[in-house]
N, CA, C and O atoms as a printed pandas DataFrame, in Angstrom:
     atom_number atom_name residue_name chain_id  residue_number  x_coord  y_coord  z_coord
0              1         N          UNK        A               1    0.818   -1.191    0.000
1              2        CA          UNK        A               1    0.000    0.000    0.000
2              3         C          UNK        A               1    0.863    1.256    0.000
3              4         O          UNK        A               1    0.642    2.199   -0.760
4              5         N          UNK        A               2    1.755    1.229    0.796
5              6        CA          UNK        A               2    2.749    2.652    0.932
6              7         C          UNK        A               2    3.205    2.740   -0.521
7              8         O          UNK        A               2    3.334    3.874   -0.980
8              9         N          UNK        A               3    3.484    1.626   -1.357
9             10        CA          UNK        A               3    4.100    2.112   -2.581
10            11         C          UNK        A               3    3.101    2.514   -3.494
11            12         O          UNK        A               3    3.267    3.475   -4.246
12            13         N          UNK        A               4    2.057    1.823   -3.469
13            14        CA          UNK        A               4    0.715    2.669   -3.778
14            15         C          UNK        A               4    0.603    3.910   -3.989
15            16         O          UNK        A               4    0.320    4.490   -5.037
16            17         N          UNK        A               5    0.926    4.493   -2.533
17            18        CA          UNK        A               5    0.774    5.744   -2.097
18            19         C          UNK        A               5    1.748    7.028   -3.095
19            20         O          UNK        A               5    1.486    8.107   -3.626
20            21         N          UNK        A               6    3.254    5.930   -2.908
21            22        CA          UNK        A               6    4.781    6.870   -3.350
22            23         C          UNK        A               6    4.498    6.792   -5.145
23            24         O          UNK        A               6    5.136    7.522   -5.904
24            25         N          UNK        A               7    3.556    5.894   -5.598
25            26        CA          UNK        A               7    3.777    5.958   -6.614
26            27         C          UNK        A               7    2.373    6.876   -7.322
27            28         O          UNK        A               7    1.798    6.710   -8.398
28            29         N          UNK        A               8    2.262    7.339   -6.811
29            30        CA          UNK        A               8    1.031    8.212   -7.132
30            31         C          UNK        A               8   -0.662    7.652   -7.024
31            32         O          UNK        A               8   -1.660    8.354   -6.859
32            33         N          UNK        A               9   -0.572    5.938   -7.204
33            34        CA          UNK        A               9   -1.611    5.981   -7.031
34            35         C          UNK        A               9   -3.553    6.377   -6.533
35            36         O          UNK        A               9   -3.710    6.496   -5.318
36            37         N          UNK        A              10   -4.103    6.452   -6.903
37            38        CA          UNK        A              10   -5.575    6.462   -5.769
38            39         C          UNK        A              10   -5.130    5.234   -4.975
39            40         O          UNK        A              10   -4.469    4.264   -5.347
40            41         N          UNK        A              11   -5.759    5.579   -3.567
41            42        CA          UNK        A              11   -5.903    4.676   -2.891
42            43         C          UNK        A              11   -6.879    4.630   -2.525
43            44         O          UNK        A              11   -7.174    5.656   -1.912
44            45         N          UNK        A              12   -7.789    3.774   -2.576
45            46        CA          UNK        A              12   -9.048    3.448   -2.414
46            47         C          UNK        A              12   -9.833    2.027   -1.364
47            48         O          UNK        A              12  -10.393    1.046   -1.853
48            49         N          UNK        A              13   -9.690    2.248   -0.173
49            50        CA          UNK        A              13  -10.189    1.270    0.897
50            51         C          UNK        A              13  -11.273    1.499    0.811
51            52         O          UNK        A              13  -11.583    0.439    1.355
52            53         N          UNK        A              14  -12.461    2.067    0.558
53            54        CA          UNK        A              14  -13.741    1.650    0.776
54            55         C          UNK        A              14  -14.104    2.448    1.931
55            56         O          UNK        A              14  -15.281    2.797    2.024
56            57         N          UNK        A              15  -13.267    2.794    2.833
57            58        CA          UNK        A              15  -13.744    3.397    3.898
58            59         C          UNK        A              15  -12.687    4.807    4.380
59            60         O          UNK        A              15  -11.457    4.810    4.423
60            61         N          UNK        A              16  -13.593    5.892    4.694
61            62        CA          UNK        A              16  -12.634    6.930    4.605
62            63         C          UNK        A              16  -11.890    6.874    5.885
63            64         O          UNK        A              16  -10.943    7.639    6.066
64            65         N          UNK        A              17  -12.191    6.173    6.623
65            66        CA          UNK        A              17  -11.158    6.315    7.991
66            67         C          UNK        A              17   -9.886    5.805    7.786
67            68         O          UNK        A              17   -8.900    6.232    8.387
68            69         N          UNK        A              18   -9.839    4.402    6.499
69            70        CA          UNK        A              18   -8.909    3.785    6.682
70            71         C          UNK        A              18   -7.955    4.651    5.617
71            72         O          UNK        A              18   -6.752    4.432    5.474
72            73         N          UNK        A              19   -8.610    5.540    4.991
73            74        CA          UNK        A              19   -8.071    6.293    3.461
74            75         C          UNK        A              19   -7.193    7.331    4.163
75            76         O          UNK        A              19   -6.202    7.837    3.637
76            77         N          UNK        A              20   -7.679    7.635    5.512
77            78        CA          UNK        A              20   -6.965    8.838    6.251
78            79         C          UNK        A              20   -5.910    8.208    7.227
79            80         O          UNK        A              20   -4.926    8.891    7.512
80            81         N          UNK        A              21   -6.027    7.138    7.681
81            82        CA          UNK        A              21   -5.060    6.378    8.276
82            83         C          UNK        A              21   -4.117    6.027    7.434
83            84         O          UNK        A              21   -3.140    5.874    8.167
84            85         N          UNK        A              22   -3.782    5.796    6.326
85            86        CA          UNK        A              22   -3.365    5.412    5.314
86            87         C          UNK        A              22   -2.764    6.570    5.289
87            88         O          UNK        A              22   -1.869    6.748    6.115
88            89         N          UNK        A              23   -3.017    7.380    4.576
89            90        CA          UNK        A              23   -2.288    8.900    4.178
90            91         C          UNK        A              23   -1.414    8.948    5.432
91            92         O          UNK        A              23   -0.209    8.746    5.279
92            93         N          UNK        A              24   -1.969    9.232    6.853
93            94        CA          UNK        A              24   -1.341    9.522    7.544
94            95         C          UNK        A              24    0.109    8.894    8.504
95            96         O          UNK        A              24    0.878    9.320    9.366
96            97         N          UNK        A              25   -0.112    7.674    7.747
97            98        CA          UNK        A              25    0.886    6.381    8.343
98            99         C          UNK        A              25    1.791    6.673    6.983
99           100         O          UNK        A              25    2.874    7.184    7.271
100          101         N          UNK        A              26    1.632    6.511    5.909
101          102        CA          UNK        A              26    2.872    7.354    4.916
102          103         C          UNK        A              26    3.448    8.475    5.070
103          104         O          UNK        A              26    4.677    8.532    5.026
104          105         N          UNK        A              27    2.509    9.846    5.329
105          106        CA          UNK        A              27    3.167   10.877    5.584
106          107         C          UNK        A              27    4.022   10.555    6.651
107          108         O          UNK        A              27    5.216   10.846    6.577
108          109         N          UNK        A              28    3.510    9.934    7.724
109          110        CA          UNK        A              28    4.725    9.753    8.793
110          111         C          UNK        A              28    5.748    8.711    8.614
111          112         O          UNK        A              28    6.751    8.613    9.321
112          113         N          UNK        A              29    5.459    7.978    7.683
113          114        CA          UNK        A              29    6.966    6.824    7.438
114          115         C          UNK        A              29    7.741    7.787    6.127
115          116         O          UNK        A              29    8.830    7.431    5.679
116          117         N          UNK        A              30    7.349    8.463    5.842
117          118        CA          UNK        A              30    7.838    9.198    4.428
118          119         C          UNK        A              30    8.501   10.495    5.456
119          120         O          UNK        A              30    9.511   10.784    4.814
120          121         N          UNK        A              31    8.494   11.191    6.377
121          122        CA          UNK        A              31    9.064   12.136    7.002
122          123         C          UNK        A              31   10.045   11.460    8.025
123          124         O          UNK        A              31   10.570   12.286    8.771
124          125         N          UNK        A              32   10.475    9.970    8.272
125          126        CA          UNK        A              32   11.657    9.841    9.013
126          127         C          UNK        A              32   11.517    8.736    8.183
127          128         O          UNK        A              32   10.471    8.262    8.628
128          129         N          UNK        A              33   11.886    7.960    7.220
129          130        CA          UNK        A              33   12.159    6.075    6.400
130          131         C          UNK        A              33   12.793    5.661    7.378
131          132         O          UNK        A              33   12.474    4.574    7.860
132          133         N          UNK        A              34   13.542    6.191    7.767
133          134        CA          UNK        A              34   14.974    5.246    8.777
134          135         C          UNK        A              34   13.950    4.576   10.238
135          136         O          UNK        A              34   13.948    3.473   10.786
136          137         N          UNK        A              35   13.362    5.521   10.420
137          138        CA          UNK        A              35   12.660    4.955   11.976
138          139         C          UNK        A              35   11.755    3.626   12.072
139          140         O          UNK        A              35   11.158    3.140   11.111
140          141         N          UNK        A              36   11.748    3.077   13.479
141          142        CA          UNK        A              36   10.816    1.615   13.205
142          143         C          UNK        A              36   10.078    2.710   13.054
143          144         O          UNK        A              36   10.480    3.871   12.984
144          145         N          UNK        A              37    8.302    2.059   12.975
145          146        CA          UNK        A              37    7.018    1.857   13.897
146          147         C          UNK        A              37    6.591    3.078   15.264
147          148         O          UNK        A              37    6.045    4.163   15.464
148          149         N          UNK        A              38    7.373    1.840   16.009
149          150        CA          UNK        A              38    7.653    2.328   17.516
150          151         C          UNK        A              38    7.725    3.689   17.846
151          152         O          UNK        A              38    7.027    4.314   18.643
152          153         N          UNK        A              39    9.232    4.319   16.698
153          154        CA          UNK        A              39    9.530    5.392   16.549
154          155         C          UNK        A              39    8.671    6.773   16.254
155          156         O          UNK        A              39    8.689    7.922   16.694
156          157         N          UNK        A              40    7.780    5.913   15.105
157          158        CA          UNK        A              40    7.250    7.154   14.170
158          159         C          UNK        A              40    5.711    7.436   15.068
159          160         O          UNK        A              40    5.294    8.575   15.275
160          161         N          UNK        A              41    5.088    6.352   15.473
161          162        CA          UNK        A              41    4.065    6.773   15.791
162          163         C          UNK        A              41    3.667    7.196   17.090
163          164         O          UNK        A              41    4.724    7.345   17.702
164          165         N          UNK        A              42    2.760    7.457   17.809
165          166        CA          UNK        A              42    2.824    7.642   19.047
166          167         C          UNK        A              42    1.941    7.319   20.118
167          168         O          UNK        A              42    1.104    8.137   20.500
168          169         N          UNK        A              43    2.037    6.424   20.527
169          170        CA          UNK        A              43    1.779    5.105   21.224
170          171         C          UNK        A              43    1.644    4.000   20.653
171          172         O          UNK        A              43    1.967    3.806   19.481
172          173         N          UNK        A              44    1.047    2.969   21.570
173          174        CA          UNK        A              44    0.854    1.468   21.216
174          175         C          UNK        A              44   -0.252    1.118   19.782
175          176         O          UNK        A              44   -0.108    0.703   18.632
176          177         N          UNK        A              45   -1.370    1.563   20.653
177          178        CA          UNK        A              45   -2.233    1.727   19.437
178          179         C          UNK        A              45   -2.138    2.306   18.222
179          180         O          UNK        A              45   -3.024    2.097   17.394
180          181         N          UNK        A              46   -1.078    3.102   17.935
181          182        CA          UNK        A              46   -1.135    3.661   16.621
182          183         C          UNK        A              46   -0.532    2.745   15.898
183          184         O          UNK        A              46   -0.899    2.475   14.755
184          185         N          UNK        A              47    0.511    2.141   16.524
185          186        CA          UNK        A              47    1.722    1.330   16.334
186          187         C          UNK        A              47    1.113    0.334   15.599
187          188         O          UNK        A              47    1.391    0.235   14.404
188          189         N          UNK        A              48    0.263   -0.482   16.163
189          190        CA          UNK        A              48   -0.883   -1.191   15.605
190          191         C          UNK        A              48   -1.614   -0.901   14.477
191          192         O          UNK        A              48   -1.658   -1.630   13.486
192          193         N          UNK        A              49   -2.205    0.178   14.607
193          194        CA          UNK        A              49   -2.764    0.719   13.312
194          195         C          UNK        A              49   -2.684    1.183   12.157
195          196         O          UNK        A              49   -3.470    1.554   11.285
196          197         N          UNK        A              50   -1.061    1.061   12.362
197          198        CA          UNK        A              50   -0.023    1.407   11.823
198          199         C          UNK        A              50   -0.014    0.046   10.277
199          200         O          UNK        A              50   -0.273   -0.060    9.078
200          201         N          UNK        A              51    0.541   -0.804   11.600
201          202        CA          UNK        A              51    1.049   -2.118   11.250
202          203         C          UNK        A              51   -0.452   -2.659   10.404
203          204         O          UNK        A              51   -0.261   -2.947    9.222
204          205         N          UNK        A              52   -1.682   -2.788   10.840
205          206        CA          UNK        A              52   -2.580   -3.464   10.727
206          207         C          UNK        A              52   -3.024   -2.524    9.113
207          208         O          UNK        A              52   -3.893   -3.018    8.394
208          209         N          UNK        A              53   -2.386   -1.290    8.727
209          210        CA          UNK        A              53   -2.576   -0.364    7.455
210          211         C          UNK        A              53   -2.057   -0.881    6.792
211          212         O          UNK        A              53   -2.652   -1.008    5.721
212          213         N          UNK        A              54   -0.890   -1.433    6.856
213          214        CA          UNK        A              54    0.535   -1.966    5.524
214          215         C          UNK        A              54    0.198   -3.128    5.509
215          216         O          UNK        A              54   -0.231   -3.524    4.425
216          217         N          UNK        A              55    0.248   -4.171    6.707
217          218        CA          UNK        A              55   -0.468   -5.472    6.132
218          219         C          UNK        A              55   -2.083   -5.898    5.716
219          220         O          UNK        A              55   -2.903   -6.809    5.823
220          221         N          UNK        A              56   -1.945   -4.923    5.320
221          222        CA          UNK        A              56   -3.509   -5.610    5.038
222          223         C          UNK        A              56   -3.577   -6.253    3.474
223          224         O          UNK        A              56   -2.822   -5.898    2.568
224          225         N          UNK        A              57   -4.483   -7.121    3.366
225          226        CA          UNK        A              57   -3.883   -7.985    2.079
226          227         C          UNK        A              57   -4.781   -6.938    0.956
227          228         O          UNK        A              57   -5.958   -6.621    1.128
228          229         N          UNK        A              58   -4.021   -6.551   -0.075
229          230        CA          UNK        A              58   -3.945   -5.725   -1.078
230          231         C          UNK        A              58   -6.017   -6.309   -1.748
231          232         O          UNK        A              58   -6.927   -5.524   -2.015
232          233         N          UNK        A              59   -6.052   -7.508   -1.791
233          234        CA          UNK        A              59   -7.750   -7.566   -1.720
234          235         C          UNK        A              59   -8.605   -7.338   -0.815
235          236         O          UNK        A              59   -9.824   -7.433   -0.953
236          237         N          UNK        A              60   -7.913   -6.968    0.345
237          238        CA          UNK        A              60   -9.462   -6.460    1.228
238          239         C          UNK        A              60   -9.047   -4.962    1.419
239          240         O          UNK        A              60   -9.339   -4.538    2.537
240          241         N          UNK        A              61   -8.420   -4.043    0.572
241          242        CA          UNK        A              61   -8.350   -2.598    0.101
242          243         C          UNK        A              61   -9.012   -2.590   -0.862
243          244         O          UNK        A              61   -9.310   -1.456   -1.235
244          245         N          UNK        A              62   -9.444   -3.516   -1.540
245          246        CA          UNK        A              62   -9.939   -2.998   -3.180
246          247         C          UNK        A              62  -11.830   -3.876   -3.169
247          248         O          UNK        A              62  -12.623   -3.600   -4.069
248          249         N          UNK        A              63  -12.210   -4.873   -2.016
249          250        CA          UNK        A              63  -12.725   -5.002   -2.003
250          251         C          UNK        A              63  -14.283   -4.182   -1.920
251          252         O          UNK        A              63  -14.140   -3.077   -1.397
252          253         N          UNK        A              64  -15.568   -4.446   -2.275
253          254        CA          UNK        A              64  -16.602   -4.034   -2.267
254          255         C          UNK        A              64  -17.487   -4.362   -1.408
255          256         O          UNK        A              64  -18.612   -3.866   -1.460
């Protein structure tokens, strides 16, 4: 999904919360690359939400 993102794509989850989580978990891995996770976000839960944004399997982003 992040390359999605770097490569200009639309990104399109179906749901705008996850469209803004998304944006916002790139903008923040795209303003430090070098940092884990841990680093970039801020707390546990984001960390998670983080994680649970990038793995998500590329068909249940495009799903209907």
């Amino acid at each position: 999904m992040l390359g999605q993102l770097s490569n200009g794509e639309m990104l399109r989850s179906g749901d705008s919360r996850r469209t803004d989580r998304a944006i916002a978990v790139g903008a923040a891995i795209a303003a430090n690359p070098e940092a884990s996770l841990p680093n970039i976000m801020s707390g546990w839960n984001e960390v998670r939400a983080a994680n649970a944004t990038i793995c998500r399997r590329r068909s249940d982003s495009h799903s209907r």
